[in-house]
C-alpha positions in Angstrom: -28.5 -13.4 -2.9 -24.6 -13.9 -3.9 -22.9 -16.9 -2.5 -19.6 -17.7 -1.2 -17.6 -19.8 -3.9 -16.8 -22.1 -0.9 -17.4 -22.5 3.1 -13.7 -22.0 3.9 -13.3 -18.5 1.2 -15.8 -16.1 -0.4 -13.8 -15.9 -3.2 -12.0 -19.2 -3.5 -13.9 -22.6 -4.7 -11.0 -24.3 -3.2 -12.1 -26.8 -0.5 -8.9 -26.0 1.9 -10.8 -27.5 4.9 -10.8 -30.7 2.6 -7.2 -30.3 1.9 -4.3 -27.9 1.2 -1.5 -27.1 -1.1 1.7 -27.6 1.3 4.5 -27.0 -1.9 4.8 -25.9 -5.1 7.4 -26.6 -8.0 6.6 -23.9 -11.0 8.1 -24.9 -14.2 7.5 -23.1 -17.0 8.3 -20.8 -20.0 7.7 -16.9 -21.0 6.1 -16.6 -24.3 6.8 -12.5 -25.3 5.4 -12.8 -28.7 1.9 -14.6 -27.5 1.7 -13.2 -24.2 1.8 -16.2 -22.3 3.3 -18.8 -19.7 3.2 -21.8 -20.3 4.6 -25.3 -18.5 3.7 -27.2 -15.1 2.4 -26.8 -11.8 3.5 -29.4 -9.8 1.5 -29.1 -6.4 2.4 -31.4 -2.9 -1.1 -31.8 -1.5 -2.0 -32.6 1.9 -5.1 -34.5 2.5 -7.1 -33.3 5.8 -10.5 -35.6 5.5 -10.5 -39.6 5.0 -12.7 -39.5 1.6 -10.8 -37.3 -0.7 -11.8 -38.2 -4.2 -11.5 -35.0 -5.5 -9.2 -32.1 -5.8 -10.8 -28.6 -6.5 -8.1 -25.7 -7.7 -8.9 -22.1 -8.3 -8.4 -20.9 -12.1 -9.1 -17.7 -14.0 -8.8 -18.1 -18.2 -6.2 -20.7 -17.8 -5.9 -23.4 -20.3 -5.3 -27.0 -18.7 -4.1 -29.5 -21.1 -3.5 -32.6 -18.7 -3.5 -33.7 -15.2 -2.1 -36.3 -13.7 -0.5 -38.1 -10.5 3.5 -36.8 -10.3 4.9 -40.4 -9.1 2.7 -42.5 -11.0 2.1 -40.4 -14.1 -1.7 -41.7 -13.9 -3.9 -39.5 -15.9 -6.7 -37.9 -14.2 -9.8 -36.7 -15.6 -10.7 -33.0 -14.6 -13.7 -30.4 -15.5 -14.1 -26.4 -15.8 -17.2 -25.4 -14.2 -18.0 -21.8 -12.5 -22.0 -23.1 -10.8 -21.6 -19.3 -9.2 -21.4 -17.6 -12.3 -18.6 -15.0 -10.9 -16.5 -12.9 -13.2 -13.1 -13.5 -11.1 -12.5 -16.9 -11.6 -13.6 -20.9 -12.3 -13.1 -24.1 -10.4 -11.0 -26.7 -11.4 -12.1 -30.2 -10.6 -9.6 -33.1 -10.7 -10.8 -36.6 -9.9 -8.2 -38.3 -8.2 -9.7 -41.9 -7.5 -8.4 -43.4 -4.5 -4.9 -41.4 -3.1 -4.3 -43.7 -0.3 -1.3 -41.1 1.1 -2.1 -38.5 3.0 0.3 -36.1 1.2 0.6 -36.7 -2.4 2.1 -34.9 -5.5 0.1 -34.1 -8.5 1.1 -31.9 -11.6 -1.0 -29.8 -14.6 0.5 -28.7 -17.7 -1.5 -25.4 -18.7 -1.1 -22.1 -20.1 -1.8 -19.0 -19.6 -4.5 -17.0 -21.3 -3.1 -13.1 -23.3 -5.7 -11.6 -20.8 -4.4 -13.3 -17.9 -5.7 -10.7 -14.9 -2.5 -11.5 -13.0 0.2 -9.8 -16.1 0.6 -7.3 -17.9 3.1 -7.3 -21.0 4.6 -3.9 -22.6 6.2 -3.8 -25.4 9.5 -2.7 -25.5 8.5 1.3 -27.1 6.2 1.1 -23.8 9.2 0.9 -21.5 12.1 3.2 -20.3 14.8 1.9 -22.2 12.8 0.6 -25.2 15.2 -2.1 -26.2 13.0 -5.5 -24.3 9.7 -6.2 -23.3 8.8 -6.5 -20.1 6.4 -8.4 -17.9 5.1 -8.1 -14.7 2.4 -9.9 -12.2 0.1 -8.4 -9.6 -1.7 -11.5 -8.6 -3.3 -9.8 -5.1 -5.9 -9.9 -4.4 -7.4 -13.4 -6.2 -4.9 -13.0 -9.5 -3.0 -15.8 -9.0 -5.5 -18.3 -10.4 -4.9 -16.7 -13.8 -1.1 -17.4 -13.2 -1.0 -21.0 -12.1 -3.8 -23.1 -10.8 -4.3 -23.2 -7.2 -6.1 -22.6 -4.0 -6.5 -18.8 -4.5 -7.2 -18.2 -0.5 -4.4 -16.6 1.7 -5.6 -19.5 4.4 -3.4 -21.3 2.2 0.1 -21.0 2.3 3.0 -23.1 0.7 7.1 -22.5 -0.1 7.8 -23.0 -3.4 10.3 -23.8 -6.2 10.5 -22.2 -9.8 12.5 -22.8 -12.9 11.3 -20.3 -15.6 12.9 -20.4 -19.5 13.4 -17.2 -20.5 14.9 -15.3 -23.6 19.1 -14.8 -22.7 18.9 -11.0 -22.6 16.0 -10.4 -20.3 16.2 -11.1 -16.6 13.8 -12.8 -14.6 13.1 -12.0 -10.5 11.0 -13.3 -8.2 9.4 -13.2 -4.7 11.8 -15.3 -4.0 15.9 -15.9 -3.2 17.3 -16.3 -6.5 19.5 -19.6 -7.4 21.0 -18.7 -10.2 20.8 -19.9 -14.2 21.4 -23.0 -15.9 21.7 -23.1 -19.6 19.1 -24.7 -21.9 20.7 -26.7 -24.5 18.1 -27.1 -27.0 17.8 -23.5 -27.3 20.5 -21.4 -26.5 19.4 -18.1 -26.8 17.5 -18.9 -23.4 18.3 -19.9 -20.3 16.3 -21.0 -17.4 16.3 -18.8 -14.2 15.9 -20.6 -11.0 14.0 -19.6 -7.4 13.5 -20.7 -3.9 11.2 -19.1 -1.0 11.1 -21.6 1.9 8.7 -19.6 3.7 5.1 -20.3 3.5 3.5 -17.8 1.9 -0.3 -17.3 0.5 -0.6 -17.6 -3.5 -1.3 -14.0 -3.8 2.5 -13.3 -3.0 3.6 -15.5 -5.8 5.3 -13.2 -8.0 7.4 -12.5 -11.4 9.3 -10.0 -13.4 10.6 -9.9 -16.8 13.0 -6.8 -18.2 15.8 -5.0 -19.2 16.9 -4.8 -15.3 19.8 -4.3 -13.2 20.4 -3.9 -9.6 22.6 -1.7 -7.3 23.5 -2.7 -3.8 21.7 -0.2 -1.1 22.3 -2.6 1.9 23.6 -5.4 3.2 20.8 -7.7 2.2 19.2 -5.3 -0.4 19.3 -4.5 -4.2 16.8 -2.1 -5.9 16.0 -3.1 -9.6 15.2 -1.3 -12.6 15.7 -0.2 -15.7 19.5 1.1 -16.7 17.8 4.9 -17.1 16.0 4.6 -13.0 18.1 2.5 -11.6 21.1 5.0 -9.9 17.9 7.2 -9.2 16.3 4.8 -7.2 19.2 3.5 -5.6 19.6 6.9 -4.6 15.9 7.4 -3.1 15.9 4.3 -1.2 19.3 4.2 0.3 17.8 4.4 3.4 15.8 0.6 3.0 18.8 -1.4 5.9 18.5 1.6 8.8 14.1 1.0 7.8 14.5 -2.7 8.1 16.4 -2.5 11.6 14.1 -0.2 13.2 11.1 -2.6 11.8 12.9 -5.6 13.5 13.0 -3.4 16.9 8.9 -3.3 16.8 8.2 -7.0 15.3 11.1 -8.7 16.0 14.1 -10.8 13.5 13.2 -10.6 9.5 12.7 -13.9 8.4 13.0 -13.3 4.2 16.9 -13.2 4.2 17.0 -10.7 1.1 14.8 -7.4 0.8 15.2 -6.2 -2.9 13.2 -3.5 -4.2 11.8 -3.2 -8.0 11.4 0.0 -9.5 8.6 -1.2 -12.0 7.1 0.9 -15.4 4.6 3.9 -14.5 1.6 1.5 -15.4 2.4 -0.6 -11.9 -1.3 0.1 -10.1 0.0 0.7 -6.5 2.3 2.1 -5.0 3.8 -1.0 -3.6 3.8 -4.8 -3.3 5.0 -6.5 -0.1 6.0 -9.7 -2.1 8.4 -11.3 0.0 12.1 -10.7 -1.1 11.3 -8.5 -3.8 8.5 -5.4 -3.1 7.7 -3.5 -6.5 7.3 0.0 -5.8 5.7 2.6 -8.4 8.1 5.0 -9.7 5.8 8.0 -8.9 8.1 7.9 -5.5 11.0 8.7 -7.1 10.7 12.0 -5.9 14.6 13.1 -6.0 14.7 14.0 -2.5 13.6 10.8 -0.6 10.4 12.7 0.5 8.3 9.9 -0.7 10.3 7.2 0.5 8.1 6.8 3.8 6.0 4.0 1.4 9.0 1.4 2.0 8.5 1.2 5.4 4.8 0.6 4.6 6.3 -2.6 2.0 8.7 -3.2 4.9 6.2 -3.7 7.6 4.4 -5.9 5.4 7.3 -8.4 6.3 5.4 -9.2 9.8 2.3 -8.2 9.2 0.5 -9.5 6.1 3.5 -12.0 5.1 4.4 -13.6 8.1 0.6 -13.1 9.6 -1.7 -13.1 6.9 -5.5 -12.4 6.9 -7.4 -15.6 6.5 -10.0 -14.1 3.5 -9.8 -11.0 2.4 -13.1 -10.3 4.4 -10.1 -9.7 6.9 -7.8 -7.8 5.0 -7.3 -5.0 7.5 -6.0 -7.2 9.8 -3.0 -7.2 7.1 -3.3 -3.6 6.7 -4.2 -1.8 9.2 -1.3 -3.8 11.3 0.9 -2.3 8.3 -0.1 1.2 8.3 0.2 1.1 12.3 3.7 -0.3 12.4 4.6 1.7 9.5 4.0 4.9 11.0 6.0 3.9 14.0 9.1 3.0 12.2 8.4 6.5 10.4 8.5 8.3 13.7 11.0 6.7 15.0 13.3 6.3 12.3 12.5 10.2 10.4 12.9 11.8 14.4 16.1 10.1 14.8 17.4 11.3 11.4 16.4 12.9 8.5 13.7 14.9 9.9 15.6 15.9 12.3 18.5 16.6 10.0 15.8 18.9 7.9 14.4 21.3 11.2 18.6 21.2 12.1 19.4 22.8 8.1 16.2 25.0 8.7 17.4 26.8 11.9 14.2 24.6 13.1 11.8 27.1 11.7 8.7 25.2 11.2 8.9 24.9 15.5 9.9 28.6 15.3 7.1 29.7 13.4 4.9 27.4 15.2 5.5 28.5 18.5 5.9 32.1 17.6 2.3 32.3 16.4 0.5 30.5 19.1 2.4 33.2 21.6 2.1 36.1 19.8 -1.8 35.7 18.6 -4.6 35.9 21.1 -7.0 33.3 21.3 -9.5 35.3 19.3 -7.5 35.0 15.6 -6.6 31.0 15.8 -8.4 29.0 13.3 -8.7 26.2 16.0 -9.3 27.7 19.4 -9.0 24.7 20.9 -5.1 24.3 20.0 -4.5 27.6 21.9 -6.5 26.3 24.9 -4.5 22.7 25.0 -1.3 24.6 24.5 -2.1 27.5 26.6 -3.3 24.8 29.6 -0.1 21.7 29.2 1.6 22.3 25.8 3.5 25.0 26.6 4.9 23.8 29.9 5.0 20.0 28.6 7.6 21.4 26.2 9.4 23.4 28.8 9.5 20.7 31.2 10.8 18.2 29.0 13.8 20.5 27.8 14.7 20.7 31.1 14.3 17.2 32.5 16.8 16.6 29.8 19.3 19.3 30.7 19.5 20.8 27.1 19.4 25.3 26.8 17.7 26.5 23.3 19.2 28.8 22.5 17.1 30.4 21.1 14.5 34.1 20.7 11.6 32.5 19.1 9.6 35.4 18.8 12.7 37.5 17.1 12.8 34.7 14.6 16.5 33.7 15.9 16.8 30.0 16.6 20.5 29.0 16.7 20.8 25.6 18.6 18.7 22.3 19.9 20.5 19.0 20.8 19.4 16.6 18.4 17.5 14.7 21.5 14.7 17.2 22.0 14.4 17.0 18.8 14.0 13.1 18.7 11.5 13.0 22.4 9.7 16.6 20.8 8.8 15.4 17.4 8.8 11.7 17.2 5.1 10.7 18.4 4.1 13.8 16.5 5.3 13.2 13.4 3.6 10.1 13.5 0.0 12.0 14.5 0.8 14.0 11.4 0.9 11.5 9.1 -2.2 9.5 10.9 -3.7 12.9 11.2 -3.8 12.8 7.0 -5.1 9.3 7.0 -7.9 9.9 8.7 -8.5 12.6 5.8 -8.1 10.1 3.6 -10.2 7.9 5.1 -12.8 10.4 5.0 -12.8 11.0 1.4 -12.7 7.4 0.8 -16.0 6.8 3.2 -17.6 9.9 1.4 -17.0 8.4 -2.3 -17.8 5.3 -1.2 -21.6 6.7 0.0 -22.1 8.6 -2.9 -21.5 5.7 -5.1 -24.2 3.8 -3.2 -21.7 1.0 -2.1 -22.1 2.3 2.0 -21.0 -2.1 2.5 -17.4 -1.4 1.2 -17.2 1.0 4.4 -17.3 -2.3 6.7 -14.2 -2.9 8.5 -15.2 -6.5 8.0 -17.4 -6.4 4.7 -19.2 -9.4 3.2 -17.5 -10.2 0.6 -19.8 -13.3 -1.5 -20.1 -12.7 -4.4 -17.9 -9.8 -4.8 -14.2 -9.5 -6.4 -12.2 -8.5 -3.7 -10.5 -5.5 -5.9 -14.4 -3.4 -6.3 -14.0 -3.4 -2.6 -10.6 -2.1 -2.2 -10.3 1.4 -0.9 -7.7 3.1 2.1 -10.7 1.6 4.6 -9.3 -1.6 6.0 -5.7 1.1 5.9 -6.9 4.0 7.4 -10.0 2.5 9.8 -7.8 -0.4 10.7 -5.2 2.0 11.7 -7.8 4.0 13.8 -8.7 1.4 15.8 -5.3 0.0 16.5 -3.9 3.5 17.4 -7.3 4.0 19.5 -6.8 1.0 21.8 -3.1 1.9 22.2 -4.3 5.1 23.3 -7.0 3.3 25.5 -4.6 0.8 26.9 -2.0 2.2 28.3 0.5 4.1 25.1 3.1 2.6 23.4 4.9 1.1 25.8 2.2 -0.8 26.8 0.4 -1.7 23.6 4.0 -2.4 21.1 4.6 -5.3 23.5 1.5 -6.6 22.4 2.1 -6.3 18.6 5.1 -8.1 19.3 3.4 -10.7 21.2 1.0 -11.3 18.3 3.5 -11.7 15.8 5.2 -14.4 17.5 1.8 -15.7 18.3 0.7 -16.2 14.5 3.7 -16.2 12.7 3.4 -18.0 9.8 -0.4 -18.4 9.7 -3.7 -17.3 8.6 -6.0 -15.6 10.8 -9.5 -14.0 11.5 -10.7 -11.2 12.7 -12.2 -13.3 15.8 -8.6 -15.0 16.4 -7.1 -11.2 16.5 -9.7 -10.1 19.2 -9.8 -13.5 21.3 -5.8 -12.6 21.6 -6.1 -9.0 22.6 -8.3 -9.9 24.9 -5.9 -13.1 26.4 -2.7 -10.4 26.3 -4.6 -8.0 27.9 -5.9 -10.0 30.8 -5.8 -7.5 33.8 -9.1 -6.6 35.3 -8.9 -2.7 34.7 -7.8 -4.0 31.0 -10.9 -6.1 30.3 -13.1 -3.4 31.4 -11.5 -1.3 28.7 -11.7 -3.6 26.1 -15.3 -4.5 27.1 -16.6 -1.5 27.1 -15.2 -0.6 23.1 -17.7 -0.9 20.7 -16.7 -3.7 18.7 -19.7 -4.6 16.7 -19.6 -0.8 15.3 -15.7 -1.2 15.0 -16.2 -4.2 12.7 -19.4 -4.2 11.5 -20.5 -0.2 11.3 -20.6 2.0 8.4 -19.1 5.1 7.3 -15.9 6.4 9.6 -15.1 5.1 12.9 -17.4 5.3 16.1 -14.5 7.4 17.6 -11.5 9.3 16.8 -8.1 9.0 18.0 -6.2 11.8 19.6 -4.0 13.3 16.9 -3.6 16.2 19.4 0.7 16.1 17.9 0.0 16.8 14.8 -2.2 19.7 15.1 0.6 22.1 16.5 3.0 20.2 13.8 0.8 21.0 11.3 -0.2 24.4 11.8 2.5 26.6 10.0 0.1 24.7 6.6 -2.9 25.5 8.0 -2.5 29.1 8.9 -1.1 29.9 5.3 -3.7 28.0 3.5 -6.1 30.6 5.7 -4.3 33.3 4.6 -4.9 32.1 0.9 -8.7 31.4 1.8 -9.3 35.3 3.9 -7.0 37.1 1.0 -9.0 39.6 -0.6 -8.8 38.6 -4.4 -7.3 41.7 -5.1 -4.5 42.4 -2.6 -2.7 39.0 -3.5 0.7 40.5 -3.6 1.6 39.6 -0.2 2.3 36.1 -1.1 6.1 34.8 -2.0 7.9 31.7 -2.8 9.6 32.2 1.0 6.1 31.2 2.7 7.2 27.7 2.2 10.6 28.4 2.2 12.5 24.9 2.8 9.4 23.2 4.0 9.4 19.0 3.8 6.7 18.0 1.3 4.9 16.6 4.1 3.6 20.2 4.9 3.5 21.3 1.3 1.0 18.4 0.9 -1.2 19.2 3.8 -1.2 22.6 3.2 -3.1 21.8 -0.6 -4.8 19.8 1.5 -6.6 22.1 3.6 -7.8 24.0 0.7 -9.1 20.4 -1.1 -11.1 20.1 2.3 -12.7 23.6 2.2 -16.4 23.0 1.1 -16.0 25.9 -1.1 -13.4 25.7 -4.4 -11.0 28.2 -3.8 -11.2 31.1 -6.5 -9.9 30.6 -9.5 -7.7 33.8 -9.3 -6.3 33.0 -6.2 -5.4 29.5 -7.9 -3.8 31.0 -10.7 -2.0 33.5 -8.5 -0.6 30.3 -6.4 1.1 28.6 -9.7 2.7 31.9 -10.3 4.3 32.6 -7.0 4.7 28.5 -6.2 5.1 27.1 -9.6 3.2 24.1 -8.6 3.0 22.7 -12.1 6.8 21.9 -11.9 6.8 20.0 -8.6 8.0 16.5 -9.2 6.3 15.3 -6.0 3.5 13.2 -7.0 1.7 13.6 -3.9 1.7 17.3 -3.9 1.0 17.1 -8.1 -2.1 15.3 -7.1 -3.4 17.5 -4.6 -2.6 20.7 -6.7 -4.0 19.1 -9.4 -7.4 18.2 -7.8 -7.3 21.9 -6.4 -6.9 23.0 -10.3 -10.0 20.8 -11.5 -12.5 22.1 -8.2 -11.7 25.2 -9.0 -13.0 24.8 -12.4 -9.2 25.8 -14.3 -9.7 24.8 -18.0 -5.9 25.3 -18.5 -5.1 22.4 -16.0 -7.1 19.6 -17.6 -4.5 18.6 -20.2 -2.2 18.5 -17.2 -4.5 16.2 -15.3 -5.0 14.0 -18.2 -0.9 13.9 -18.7 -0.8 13.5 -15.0 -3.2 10.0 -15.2 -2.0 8.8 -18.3 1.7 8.9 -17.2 1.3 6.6 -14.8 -1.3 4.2 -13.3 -1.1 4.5 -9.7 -4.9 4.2 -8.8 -4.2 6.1 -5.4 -4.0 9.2 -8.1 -5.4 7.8 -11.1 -9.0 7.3 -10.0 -9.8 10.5 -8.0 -8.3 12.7 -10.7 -10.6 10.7 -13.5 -13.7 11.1 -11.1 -13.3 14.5 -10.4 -12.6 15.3 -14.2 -15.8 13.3 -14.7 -18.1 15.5 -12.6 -16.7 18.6 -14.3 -19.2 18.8 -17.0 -16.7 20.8 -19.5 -13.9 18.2 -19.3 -15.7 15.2 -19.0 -16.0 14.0 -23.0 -12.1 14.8 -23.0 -11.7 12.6 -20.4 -13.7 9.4 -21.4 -11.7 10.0 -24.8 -8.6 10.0 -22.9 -9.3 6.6 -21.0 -10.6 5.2 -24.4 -7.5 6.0 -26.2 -5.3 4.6 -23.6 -7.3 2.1 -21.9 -5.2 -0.4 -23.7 -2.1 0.3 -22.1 -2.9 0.2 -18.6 -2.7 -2.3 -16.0 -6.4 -4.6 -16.3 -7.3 -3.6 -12.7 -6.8 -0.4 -13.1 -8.6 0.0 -16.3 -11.6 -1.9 -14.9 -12.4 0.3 -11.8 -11.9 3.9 -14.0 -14.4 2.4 -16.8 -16.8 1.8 -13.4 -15.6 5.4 -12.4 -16.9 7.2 -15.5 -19.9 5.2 -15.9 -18.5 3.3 -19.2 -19.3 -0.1 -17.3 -21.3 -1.1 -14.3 
């Protein structure tokens, strides 16, 4: 039976109910030509027990060459053990005699292994510009002890200092407020880059970059980062980051950070972003040209309050960081997108995605809807719900929907009409996701992973990662703000539990012990008794209920009534299709429209998917969430022309959101799967460790 690594962490040996890291002074040097960092980790500890003789640190292929006391360079003795035998990491025992203090400084000199998990080094040929190298860390979830030792837990939380020697003509960042450079005068063709985060944050949000970089201004307290040949592009594509940021401080209140820089990293980056504090790496797979995929910063953004500032104790709890996120990230979406750009997109569009819409629910009897249901909701309150709240606003449309003529709405019946479901749409998709996620995650016999709250002894945190605590998290969130009152009721309350744990590490337990304090009222507690919180938590596969996404079905239907087109077609009357189906539609409806066909039981025909690049030209999109999708519709439907495209597609990049469903489903596809193991064997080498350790799980090459 696997064992947690201690009683306060699965996945940590460090005894933080013992005592805890409180600073941390990082001094140390980049090593391009070995791989490696090297230097000191100077670590303020606070003792929380009388009998500390001890000191056990969280490491991962680190090499420590001394230890001793930082005031009165006393040398202590320290062993490497790992008495769990777990692949993720070692413990680092220091004996420290008798530390009378009860905070007390001591320091390591180590270095880094080549292999650390937490980096990955490109050569210069493997970046954009291909003049410098480049490094970059991921240390969440438990990569940090291959950085620097430490207590790897996010109970643990610590500001920090950092001095790091680098060569002259790269440029260091951090997740942290930059102090600027200082020479180094025994070697002058480097200089030493110094940082400073005074918030408390958990290791796993310790993080560095080394490039060819350079930064634009997009706001008043924000750069973006990247290369010279990305960076205008990104400045361009997230120009919107301030007006994000303000409408995140409306829902979780003032953003503690002081800068919010974004960094554009290399297409190797496994996620598509990083909430470290100050500085969120982003993928460049969402540098769409159009902004349409720029809905992930407010995901980093959110991250700010919820994860950062309130952090899940282990990652047993993780949801609580994410499914927070996702939640308030969709709100800043639906408020911020209603208020401007999506509105701005149904204005240039003579609002034809409402047009078309509502001009099909009137004009088609109930018999021809795909969901009947939809015609009796709107039939019975959508219609006059709509009606009604034109005129409590005292706007006119002018309009003749069912001539096709829209010529005017007020940008405020946009804002009340389409807000809350724009939101439901893109919730409406998670759920989808989750379902995918919950179905792969059965099939691959690992049902656990499905928890909301899995057990996690024994077990690397990153086999268990998946959009569950995202997607489920969300669903429970958005259920009990449904249950509790709406938004008005229940955004208080996120508000309320930001202040409440700001700046702390929490449990499930402590979450639901405060929704139920907030929540006090009797009619309240019924409500909240009566949810089933052990299936919540503890249940597995999807959800024991699911929320009302009710919005986003009329919001979605112009997708879902042409992908039934596509689906009832006759294979050989396929003429009737044109480029102007989706004329001008965002990518949001693009995406869900391949997405209805993914979700069909049966593979569309392969003449109808051939048919579809023709009159679509789907292989030319430069929206990665639509190339995925079309991509994945390509491989069910069994087209041996797309494969290359799929492999180009996953070798590209490394985004694992894309990387590993494309591999899998390449992988059950008996014709393409020996070209796609020799694919991952031939470029195995240059992808990021994490990512290259679940797709060898993925295609059966490791267990």
């Amino acid at each position: 039976m696997a064992v947690a690594l201690s009683s306060s962490d699965p996945n940590s040996y460090s005894e933080s109910d013992r005592c805890e890291v409180t600073f941390l002074e990082w001094d140390v040097a980049i090593n391009f030509e070995n791989h490696t960092i090297s230097g000191f980790a100077h670590l303020t500890i606070k003792r929380k027990c009388d009998n500390l003789d001890t000191l056990v640190l969280d490491i991962r292929d680190i090499s420590v060459e001394n230890v001793f006391l930082t005031e009165s360079g006393t040398q202590c003795q320290f062993e490497t053990s790992n008495p769990a035998n777990v692949s993720f990491g070692s413990k680092l025992t220091i004996k420290l005699g008798m530390v009378p203090e009860q905070s007390f400084k001591i320091s390591i000199r180590y270095t880094t292994s080549s292999e650390a998990s937490a980096l990955q080094w490109l050569s210069p040929e493997q970046t954009a510009g291909k003049r410098q190298p480049y490094l970059f860390s991921q240390c969440q979830a438990i990569h940090a002890r291959s950085l620097f030792p430490c207590q790897d837990s996010p109970a643990v939380k610590f500001p920090y200092k950092a001095k790091v020697k680098s060569p002259r003509d790269i440029t260091v960042l951090m997740s942290a407020e930059r102090e600027g450079t200082e020479p180094c005068p025994e070697d002058p063709s480097h200089v030493f880059y110094k940082f400073s985060m005074k918030v408390p944050i958990p290791s796993y949000l310790v993080a560095i970059v080394a490039g060819d970089l350079e930064s634009r201004n997009i706001g008043p307290r924000s750069k973006v980062w990247s290369e010279k040949e990305l960076v205008d592009a990104a400045a361009y594509e997230f120009a919107e980051t301030e007006q994000m940021l303000q409408t995140a401080e409306q829902l979780g209140g003032p953003y503690v950070w002081g800068i919010y820089d974004l960094l554009v990293l290399p297409p190797s980056f496994p996620y598509g972003g990083m909430e470290n504090p100050c500085l969120t790496f982003v993928t460049p797979t969402l540098l769409a040209g159009d902004r349409s995929l720029a809905d992930v910063i407010a995901h980093e953004i959110s991250h700010s309050w919820t994860g950062n500032l309130v952090t899940n104790r282990t990652f047993e709890h993780f949801w609580l960081n994410e499914g927070h996120t996702k939640f308030l990230e969709r709100k800043i979406v639906a408020r911020f997108k209603s208020g401007r750009d999506y509105f701005e997109l149904l204005s240039r569009q003579g609002l034809q995605i409402l047009q078309q819409t509502v001009s099909f629910i009137e004009n088609s009897p109930p018999g021809n809807l795909m969901w009947p249901s939809l015609w009796s909701r709107f039939v019975s309150h959508g219609k006059k719900h709509y009606q009604n709240e034109i005129k409590s606003q005292s706007f006119i449309i002018f309009a003749k929907l069912n001539e096709g003529h829209t010529m005017f709405l007020e940008r405020k019946i946009v804002e009340r009409m389409h807000g809350s479901s724009l939101k439901r749409i893109h919730a409406s998709e998670g759920w989808t996701a989750l379902q995918e996620t919950v179905k792969s995650l059965q099939d691959a016999k690992e049902d656990p992973y499905t928890r909301l709250v899995p057990d996690l002894r024994g077990v690397d945190p990153d086999d268990a990662f998946s959009s569950v605590p995202y997607e489920k998290g969300f669903a429970l969130l958005y259920y009990l703000e449904q249950l509790l009152g709406g938004p008005e009721i229940f955004e208080p309350f996120l508000r309320a539990y930001i202040e409440r744990f700001k700046y702390q590490s929490i449990s499930t337990q402590d979450w639901k012990d405060y929704l139920f304090e907030y929540f006090s009222s009797q009619e309240d507690q019924q409500k909240l008794q009566a949810v089933e919180w052990e299936t919540w938590f503890q249940g597995l596969g999807m959800p024991p209920c699911q929320p009302d996404y009710d919005g986003a079905l009329l919001l979605e239907e112009p997708s879902r009534v042409l992908s039934q087109r596509w689906i009832t077609q006759p294979e050989g009357d396929l003429a009737v299709f044109s480029k102007d189906d989706m004329n001008n539609w965002p990518s949001l409806l693009v995406r869900q429209f391949l997405q209805f066909l993914l979700d069909e039981e049966n593979s569309l025909p392969l003449v109808k998917v051939i048919q579809m690049e023709q009159v679509y030209s789907f292989n030319a999109v430069k929206n990665s969430e639509v190339r995925f999708r079309w991509l994945r519709l390509c491989i069910k439907a069994k087209w041996v022309d797309c494969i290359h495209l799929a492999l180009g597609f996953v070798t590209e990049q490394g985004r694992m959101k894309f990387v590993r469903p494309i591999y899998r489903d390449l992988y059950a596809w008996e014709e393409a799967r020996l070209e796609t193991i020799t694919n991952f064997t031939r470029v195995r080498s240059e992808m990021h460790s994490t990512t290259a350790q679940l797709v060898a799980k993925d295609l059966h090459l490791e267990e």
